[in-house]
ROKOL-887065 format. One record per atom (N, C-alpha, C, O): residue number from 1; atom name; x, y, z. Coordinates in pm, 1 decimal, padded with zeros to 6 digits, always signed. Example, Ala and Ser with C-alpha at 12.3 -4.5 7.8 and 13.67 -1.06 7.14 Angstrom:
<nodes>
> 1  N  +01319.0  -00569.0  +00780.0 .
> 1  CA  +01230.0  -00450.0  +00780.0 .
> 1  C  +01320.0  -00330.0  +00780.0 .
> 1  O  +01423.6  -00331.9  +00846.5 .
> 2  N  +01285.0  -00225.0  +00708.0 .
> 2  CA  +01367.0  -00106.0  +00714.0 .
> 2  C  +01290.0  +00003.0  +00787.0 .
> 2  O  +01340.9  +00113.8  +00803.9 .
</nodes>
This chain:
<nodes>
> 1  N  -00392.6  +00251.5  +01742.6 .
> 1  CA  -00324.2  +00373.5  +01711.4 .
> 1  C  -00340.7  +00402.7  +01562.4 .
> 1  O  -00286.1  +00323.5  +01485.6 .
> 2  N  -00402.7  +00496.7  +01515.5 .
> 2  CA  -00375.7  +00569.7  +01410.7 .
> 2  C  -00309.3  +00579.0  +01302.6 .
> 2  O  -00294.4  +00697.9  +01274.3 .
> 3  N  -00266.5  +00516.9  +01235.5 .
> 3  CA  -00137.9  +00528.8  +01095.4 .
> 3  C  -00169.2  +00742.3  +01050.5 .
> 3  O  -00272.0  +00809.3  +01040.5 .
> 4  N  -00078.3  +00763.1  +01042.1 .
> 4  CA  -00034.2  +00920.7  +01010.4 .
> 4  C  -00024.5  +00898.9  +00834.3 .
> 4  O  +00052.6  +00829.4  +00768.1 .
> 5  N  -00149.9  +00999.9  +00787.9 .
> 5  CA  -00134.9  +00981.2  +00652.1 .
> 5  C  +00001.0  +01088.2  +00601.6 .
> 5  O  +00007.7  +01192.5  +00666.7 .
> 6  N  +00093.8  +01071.6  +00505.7 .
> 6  CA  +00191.0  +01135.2  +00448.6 .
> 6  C  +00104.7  +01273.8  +00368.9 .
> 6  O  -00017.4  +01289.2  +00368.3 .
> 7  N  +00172.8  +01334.0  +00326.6 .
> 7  CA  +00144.9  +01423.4  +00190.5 .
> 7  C  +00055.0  +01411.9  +00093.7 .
> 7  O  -00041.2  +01483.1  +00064.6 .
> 8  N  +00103.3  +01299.2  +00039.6 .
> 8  CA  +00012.0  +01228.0  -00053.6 .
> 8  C  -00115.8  +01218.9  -00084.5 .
> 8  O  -00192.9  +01265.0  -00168.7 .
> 9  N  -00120.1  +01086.1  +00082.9 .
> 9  CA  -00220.0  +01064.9  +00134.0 .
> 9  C  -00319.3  +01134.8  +00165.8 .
> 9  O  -00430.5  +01105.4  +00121.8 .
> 10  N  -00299.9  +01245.7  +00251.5 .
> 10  CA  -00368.9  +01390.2  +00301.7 .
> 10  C  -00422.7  +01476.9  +00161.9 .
> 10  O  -00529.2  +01538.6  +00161.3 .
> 11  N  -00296.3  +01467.3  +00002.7 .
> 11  CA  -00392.4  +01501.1  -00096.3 .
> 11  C  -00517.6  +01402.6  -00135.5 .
> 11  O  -00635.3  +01432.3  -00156.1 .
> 12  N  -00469.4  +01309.3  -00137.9 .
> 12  CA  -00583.7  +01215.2  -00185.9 .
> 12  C  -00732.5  +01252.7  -00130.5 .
> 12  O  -00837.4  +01275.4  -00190.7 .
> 13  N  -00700.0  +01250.1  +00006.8 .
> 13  CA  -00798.3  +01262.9  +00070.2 .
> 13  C  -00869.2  +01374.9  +00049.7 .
> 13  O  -00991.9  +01373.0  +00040.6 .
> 14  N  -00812.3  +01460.4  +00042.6 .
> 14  CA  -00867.0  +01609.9  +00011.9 .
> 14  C  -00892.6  +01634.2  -00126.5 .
> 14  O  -00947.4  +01744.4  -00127.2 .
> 15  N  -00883.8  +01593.5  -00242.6 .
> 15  CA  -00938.9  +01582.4  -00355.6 .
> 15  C  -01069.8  +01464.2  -00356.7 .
> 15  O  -01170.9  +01507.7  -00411.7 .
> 16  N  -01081.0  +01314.4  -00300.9 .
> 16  CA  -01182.8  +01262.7  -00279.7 .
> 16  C  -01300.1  +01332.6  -00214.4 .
> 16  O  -01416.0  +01317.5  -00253.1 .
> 17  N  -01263.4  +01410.9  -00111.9 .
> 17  CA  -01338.8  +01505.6  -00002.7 .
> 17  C  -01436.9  +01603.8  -00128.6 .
> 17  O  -01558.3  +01618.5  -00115.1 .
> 18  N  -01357.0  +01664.5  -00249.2 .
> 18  CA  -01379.6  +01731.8  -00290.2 .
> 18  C  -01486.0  +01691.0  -00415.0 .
> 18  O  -01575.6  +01759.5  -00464.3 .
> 19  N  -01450.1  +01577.3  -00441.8 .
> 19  CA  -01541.2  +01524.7  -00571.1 .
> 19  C  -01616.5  +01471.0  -00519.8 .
> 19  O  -01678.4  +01411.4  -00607.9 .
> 20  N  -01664.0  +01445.9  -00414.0 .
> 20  CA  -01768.4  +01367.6  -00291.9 .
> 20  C  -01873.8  +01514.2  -00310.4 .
> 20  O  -01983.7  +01504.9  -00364.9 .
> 21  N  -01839.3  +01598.5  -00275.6 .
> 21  CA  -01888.8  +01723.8  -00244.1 .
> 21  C  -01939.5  +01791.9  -00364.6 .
> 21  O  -02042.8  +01856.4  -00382.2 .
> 22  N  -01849.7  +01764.5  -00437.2 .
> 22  CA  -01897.4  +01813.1  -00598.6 .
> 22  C  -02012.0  +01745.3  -00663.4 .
> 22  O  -02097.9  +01803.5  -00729.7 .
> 23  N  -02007.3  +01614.4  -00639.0 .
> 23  CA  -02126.6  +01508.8  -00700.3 .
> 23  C  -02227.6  +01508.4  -00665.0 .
> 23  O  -02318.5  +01472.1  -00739.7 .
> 24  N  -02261.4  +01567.9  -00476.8 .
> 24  CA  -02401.9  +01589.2  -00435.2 .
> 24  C  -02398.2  +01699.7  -00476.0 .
> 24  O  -02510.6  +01723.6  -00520.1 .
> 25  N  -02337.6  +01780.3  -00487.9 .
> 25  CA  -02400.0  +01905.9  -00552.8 .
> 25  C  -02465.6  +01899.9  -00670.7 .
> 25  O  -02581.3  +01935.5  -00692.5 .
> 26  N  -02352.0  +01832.6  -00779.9 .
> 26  CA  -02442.0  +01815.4  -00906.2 .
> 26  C  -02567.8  +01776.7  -00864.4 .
> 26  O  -02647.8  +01867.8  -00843.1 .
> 27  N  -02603.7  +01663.2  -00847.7 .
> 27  CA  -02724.7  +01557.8  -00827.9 .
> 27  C  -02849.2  +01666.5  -00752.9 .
> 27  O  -02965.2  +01651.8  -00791.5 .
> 28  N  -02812.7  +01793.7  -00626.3 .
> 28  CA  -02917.7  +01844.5  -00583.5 .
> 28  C  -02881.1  +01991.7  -00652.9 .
> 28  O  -02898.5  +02101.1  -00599.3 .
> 29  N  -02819.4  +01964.1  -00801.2 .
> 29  CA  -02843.1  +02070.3  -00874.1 .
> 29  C  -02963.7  +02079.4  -00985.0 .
> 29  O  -03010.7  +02169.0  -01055.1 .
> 30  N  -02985.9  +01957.5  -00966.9 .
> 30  CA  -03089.5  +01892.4  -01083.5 .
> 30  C  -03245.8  +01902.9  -01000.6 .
> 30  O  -03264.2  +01909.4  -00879.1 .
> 31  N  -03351.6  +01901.9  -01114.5 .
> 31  CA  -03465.9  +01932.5  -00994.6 .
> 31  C  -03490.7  +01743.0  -00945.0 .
> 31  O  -03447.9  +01633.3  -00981.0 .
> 32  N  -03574.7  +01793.0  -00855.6 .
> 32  CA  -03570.8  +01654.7  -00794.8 .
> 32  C  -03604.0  +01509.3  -00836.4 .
> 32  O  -03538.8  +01406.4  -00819.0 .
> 33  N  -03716.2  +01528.3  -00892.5 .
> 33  CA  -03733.4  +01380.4  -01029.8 .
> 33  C  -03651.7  +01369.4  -01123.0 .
> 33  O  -03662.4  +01295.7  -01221.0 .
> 34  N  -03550.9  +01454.8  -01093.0 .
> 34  CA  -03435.3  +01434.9  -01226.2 .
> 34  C  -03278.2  +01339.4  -01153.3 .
> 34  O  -03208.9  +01255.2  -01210.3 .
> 35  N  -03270.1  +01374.3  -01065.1 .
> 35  CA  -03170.9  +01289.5  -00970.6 .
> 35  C  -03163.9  +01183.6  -00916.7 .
> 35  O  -03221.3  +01138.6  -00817.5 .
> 36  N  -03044.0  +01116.1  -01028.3 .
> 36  CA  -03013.7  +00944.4  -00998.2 .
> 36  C  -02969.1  +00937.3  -00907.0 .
> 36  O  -03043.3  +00879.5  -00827.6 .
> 37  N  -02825.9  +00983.2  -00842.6 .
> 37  CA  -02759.2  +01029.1  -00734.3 .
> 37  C  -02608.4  +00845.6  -00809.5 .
> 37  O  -02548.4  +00748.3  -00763.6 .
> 38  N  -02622.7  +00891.4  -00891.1 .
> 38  CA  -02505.8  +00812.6  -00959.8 .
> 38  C  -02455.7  +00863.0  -01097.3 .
> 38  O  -02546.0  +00897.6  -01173.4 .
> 39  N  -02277.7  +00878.4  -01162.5 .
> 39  CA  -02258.6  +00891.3  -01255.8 .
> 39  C  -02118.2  +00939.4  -01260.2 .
> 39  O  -02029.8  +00859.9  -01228.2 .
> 40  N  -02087.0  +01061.6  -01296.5 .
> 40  CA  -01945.1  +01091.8  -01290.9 .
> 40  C  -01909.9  +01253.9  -01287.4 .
> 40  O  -01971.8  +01348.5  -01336.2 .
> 41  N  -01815.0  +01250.6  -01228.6 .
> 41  CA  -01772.5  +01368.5  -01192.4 .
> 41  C  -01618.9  +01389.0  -01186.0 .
> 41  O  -01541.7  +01341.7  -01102.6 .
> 42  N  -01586.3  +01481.6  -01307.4 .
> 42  CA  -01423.8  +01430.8  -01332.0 .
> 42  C  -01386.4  +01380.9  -01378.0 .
> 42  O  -01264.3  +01392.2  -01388.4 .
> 43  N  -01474.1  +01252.6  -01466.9 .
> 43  CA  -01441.2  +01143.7  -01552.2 .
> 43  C  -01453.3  +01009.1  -01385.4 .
> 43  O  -01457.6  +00886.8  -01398.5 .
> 44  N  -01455.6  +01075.4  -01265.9 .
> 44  CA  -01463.4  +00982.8  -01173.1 .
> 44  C  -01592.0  +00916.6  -01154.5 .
> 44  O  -01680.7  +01001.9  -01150.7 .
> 45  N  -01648.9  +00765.9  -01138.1 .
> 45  CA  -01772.1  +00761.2  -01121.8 .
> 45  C  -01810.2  +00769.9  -01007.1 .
> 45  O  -01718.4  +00746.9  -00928.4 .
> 46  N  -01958.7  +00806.1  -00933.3 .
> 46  CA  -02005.3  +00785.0  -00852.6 .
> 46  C  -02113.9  +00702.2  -00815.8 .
> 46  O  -02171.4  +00643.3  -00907.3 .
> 47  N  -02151.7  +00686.9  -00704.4 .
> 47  CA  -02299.2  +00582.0  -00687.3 .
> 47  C  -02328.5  +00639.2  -00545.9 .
> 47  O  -02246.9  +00653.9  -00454.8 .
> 48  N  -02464.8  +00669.4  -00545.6 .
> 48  CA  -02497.4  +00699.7  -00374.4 .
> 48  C  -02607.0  +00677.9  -00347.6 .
> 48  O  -02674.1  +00738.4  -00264.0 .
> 49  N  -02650.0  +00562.1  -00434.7 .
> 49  CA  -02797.1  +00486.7  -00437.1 .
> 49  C  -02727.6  +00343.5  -00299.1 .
> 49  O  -02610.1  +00313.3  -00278.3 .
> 50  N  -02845.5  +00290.6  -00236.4 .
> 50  CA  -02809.3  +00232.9  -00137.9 .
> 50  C  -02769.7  +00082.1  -00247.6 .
> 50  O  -02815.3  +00059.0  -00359.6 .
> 51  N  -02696.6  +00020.6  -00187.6 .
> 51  CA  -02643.4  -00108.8  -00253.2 .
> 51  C  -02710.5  -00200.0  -00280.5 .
> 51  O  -02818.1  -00202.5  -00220.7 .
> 52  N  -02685.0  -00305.4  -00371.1 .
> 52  CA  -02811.3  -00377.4  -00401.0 .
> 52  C  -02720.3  -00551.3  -00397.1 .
> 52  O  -02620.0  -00569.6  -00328.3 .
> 53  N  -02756.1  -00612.2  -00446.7 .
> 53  CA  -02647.9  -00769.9  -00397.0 .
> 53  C  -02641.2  -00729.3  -00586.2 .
> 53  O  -02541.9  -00675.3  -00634.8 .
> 54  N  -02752.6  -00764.0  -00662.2 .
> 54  CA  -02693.6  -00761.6  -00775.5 .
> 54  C  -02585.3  -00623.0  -00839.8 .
> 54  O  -02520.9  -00641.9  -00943.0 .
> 55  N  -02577.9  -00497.8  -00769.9 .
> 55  CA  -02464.1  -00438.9  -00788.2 .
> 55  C  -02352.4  -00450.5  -00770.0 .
> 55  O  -02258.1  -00410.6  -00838.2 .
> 56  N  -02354.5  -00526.0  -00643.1 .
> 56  CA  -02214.6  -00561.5  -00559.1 .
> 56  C  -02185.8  -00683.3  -00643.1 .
> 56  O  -02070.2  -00720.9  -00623.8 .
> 57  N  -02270.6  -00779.6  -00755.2 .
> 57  CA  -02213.2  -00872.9  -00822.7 .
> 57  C  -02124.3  -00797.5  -00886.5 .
> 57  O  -02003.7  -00788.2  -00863.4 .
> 58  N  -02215.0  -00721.8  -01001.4 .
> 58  CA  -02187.0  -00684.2  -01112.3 .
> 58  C  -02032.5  -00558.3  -01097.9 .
> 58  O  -01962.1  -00507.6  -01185.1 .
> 59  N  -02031.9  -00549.3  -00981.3 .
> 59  CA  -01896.7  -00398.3  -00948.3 .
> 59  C  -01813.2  -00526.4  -00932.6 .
> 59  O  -01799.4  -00569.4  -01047.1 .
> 60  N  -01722.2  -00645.4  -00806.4 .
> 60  CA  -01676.1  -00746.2  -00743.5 .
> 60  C  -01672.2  -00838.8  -00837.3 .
> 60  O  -01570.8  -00835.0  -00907.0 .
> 61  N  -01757.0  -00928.5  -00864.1 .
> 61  CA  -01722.7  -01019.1  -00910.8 .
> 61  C  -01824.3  -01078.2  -00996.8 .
> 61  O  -01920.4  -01150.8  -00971.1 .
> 62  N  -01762.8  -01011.4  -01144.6 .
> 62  CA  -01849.6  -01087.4  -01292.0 .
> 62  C  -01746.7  -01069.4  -01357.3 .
> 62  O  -01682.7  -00976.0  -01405.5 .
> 63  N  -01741.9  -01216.8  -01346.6 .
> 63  CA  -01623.2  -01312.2  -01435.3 .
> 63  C  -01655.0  -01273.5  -01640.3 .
> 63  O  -01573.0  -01294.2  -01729.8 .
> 64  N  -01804.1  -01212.9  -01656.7 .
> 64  CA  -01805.3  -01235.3  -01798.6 .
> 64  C  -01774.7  -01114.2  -01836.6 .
> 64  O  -01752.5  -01095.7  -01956.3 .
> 65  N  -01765.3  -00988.9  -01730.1 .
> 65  CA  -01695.0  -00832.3  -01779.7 .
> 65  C  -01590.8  -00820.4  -01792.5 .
> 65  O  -01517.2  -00830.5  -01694.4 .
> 66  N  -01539.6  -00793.6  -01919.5 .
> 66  CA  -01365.4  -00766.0  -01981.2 .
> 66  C  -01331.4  -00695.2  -01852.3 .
> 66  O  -01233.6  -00738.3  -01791.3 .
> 67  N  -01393.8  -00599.0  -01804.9 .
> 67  CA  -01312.5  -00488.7  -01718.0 .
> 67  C  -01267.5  -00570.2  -01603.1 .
> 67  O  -01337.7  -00649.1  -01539.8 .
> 68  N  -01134.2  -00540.6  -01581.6 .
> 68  CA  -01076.7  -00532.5  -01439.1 .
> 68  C  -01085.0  -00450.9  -01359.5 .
> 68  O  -01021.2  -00456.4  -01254.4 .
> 69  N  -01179.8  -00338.4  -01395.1 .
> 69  CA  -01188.8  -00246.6  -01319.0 .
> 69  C  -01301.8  -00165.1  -01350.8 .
> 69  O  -01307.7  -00093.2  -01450.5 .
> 70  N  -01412.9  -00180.2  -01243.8 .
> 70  CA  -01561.3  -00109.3  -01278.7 .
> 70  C  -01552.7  -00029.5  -01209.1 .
> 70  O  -01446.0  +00003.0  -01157.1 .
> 71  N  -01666.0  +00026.9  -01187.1 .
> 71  CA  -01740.7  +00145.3  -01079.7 .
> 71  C  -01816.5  +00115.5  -00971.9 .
> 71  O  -01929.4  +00066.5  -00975.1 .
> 72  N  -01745.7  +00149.1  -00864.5 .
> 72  CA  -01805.8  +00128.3  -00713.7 .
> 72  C  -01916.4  +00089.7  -00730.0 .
> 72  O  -01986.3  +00120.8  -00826.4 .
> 73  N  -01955.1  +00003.5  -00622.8 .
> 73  CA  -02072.2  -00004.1  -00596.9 .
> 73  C  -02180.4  +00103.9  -00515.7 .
> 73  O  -02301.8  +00124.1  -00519.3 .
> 74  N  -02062.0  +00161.1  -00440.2 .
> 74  CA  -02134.2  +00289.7  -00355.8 .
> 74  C  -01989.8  +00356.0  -00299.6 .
> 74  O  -01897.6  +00304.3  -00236.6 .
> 75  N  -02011.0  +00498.5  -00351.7 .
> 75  CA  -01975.9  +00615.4  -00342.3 .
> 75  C  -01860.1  +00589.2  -00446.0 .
> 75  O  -01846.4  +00488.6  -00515.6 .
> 76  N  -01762.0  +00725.8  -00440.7 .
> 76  CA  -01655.5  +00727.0  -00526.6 .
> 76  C  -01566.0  +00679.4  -00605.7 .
> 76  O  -01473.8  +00701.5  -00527.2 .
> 77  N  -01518.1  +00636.4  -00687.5 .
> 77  CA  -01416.1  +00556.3  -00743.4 .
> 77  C  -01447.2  +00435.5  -00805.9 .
> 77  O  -01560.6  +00407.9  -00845.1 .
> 78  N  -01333.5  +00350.6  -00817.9 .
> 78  CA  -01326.6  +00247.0  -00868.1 .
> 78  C  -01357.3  +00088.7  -00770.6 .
> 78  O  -01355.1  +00106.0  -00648.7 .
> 79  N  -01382.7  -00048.6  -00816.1 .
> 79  CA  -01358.8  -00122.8  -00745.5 .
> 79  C  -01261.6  -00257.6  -00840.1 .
> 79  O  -01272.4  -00278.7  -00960.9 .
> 80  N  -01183.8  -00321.9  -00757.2 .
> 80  CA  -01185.5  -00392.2  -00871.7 .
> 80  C  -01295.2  -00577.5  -00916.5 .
> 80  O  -01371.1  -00634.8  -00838.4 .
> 81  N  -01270.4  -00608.7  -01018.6 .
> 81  CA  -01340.0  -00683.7  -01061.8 .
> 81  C  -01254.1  -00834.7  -01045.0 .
> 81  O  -01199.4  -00890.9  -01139.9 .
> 82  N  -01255.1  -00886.6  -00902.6 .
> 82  CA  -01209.9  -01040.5  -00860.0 .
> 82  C  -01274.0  -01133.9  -00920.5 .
> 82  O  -01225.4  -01246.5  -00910.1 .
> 83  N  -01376.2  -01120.9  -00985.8 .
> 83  CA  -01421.8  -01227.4  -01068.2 .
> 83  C  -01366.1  -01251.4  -01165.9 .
> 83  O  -01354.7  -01366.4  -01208.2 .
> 84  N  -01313.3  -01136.8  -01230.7 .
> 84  CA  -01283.3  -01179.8  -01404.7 .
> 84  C  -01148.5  -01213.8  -01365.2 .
> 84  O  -01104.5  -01309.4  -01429.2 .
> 85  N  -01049.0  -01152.7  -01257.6 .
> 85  CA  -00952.2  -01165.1  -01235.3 .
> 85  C  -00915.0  -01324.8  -01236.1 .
> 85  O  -00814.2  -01376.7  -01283.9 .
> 86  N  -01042.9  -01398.1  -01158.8 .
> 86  CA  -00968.8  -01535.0  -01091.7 .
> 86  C  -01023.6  -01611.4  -01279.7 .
> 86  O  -00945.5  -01689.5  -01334.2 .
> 87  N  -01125.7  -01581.7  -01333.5 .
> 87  CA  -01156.8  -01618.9  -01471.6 .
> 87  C  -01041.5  -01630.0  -01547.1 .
> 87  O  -01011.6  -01732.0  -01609.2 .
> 88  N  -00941.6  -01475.9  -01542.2 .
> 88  CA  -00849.9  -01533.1  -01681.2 .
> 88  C  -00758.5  -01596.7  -01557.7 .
> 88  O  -00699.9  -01684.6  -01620.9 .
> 89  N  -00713.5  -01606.6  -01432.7 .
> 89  CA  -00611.7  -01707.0  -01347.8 .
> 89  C  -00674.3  -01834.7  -01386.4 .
> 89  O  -00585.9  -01911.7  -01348.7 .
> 90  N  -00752.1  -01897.9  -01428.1 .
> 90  CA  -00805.4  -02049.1  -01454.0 .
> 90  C  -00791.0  -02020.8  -01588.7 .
> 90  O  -00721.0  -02112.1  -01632.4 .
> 91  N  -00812.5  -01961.7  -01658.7 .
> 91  CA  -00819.9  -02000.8  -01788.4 .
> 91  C  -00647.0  -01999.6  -01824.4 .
> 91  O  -00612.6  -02083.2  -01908.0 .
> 92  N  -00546.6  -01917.4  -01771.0 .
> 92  CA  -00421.3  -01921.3  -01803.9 .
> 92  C  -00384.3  -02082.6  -01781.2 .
> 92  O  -00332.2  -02158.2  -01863.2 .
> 93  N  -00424.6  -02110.2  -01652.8 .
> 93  CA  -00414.7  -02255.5  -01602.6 .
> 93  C  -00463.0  -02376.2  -01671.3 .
> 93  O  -00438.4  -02488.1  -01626.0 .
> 94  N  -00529.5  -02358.1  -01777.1 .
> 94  CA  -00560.0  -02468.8  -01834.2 .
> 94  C  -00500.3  -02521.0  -01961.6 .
> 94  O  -00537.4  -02629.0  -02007.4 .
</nodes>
């Protein structure tokens, strides 16, 4: 069964919907050797290049990036960074 998104939720969705939509546009606004089909829109980043293992390191889990929080590996938003996370949890621990 379904979970019923609230208000909120239903905005979220409908502003993601919208910067999804906005970003291929940019990208097939550009002529065609010019389009990465990754970057930002909104200050939001995007990626819509197919995934790679070393992206999915470098977005997930690299313990040596300050950020707790990078850029998807594919499509919209953010992901966060469990590597550096469990890095400073051991290093607090020692």
């Amino acid at each position: 069964m379904a979970k019923k998104k609230g208000p909120l939720g239903k905005a979220i969705g409908v502003v993601a919907a919208g910067l999804t939509v906005a970003a291929v546009v940019q990208e097939l606004a550009k002529p065609a050797d010019q389009r990465t089909w990754h970057g930002r829109i909104a200050y939001v980043p995007y990626d819509f290049r197919i995934p790679t293992v070393d992206r999915l390191l470098a977005s997930w889990w690299n313990p040596e990036d300050p950020r707790l929080i990078t850029p998807r590996t594919f499509g919209l938003g953010w992901a966060v960074n469990v590597g550096r996370i469990v890095a400073l949890a051991t290093k607090q621990q020692s």
